[in-house]
C-alpha positions as CSV (number, residue, x, y, z in Angstrom):
1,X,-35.1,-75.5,-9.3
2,X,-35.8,-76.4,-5.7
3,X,-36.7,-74.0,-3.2
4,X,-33.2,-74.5,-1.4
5,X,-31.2,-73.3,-4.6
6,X,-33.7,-69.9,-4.9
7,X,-33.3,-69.0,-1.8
8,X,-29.8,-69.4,-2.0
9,X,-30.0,-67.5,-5.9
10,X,-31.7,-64.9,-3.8
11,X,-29.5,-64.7,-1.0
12,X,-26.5,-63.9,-3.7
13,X,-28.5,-61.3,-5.2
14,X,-29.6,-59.4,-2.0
15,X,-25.5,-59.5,-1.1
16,X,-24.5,-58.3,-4.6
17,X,-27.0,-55.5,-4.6
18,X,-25.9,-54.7,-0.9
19,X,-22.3,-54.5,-2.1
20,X,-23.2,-52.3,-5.4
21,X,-25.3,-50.1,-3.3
22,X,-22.4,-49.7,-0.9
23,X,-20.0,-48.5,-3.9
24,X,-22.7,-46.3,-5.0
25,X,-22.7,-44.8,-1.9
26,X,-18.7,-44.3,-1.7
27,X,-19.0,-42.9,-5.3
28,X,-21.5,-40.2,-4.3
29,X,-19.1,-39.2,-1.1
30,X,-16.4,-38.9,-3.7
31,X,-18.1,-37.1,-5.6
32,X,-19.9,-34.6,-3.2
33,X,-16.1,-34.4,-2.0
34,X,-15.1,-33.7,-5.7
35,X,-17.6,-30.6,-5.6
36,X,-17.3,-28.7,-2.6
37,X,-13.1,-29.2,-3.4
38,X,-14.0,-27.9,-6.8
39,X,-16.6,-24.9,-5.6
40,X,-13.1,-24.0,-3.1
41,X,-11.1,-24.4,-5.4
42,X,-13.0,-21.5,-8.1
43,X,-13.6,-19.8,-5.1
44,X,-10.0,-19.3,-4.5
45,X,-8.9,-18.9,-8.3
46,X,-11.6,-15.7,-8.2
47,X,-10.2,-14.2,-5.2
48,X,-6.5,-14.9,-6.6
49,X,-7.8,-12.9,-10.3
50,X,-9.7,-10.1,-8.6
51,X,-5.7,-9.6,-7.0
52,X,-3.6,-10.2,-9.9
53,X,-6.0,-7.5,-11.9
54,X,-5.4,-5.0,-8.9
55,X,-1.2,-5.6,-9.0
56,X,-2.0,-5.4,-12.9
57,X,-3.7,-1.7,-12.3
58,X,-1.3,-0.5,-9.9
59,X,2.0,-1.5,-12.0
60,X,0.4,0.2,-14.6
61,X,-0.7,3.0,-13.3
62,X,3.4,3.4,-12.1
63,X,5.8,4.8,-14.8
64,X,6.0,2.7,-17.5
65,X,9.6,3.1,-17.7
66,X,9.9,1.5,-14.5
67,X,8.2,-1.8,-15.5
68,X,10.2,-2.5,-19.0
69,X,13.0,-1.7,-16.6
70,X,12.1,-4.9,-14.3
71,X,11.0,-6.8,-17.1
72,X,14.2,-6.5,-18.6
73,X,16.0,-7.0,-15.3
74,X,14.4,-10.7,-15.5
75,X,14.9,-11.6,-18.5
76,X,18.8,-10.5,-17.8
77,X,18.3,-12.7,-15.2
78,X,17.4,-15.8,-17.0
79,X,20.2,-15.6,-19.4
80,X,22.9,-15.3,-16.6
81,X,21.1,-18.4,-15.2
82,X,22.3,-19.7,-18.8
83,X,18.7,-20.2,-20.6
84,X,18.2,-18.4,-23.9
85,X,15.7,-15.8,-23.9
86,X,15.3,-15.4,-27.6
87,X,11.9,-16.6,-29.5
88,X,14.0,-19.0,-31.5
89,X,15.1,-21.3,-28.4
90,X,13.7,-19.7,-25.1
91,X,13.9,-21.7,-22.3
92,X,16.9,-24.0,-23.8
93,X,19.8,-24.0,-21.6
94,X,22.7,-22.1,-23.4
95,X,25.8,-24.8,-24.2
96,X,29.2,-23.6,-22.5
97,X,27.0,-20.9,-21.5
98,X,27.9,-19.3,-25.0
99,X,26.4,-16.4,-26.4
100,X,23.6,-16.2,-28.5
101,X,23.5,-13.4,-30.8
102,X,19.6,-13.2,-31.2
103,X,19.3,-13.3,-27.2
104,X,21.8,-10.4,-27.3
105,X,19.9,-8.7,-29.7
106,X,16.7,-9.0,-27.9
107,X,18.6,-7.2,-24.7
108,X,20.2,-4.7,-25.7
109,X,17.9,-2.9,-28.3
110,X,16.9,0.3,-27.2
């Protein structure tokens, strides 16, 4: 091997480590990006717990009539929207909008 074709070898390999060090670099920006998104993100999922377990507290602290009530409300909702509600096919949209017995059942048992 002449000394023309190392230096050129060398010149090759200097310009593929520049390029791999350059992706490196971009890799490590994603990925510092990655971590203060995901640091947010769990952040913001605490914050959004710590409030879901103070509505939790205060509906229960209310009458507990008053929650079956609304939860029953819904769920009256959903099957006028025409989905089942029963455990058999929940979620399902009712055909012809046709009653389902165990749906039925499941609102109107005292």
């Amino acid at each position: 091997m002449d000394k023309k074709d190392l230096f050129a070898a060398f010149d090759g390999f200097s310009q593929n480590l520049m390029e791999t060090l350059a992706e490196a670099e971009a890799l490590k920006k994603q990925v510092q990006d990655l971590v203060e998104q995901n640091a947010a993100l769990r952040l913001e999922n605490s914050k959004l717990r710590d409030r879901l377990s103070q509505f939790s507290q205060l509906e229960e602290s209310e009458s507990g009539n008053k929650g079956i009530s609304s939860r029953k409300e819904n769920l009256e909702n959903i099957y006028e929207d025409g989905f089942h509600i029963c455990t058999f096919f929940y979620g399902q949209r009712r055909e012809n909008n046709e009653d389902c017995a165990f749906c039925m059942e499941l609102l109107y048992r005292e």
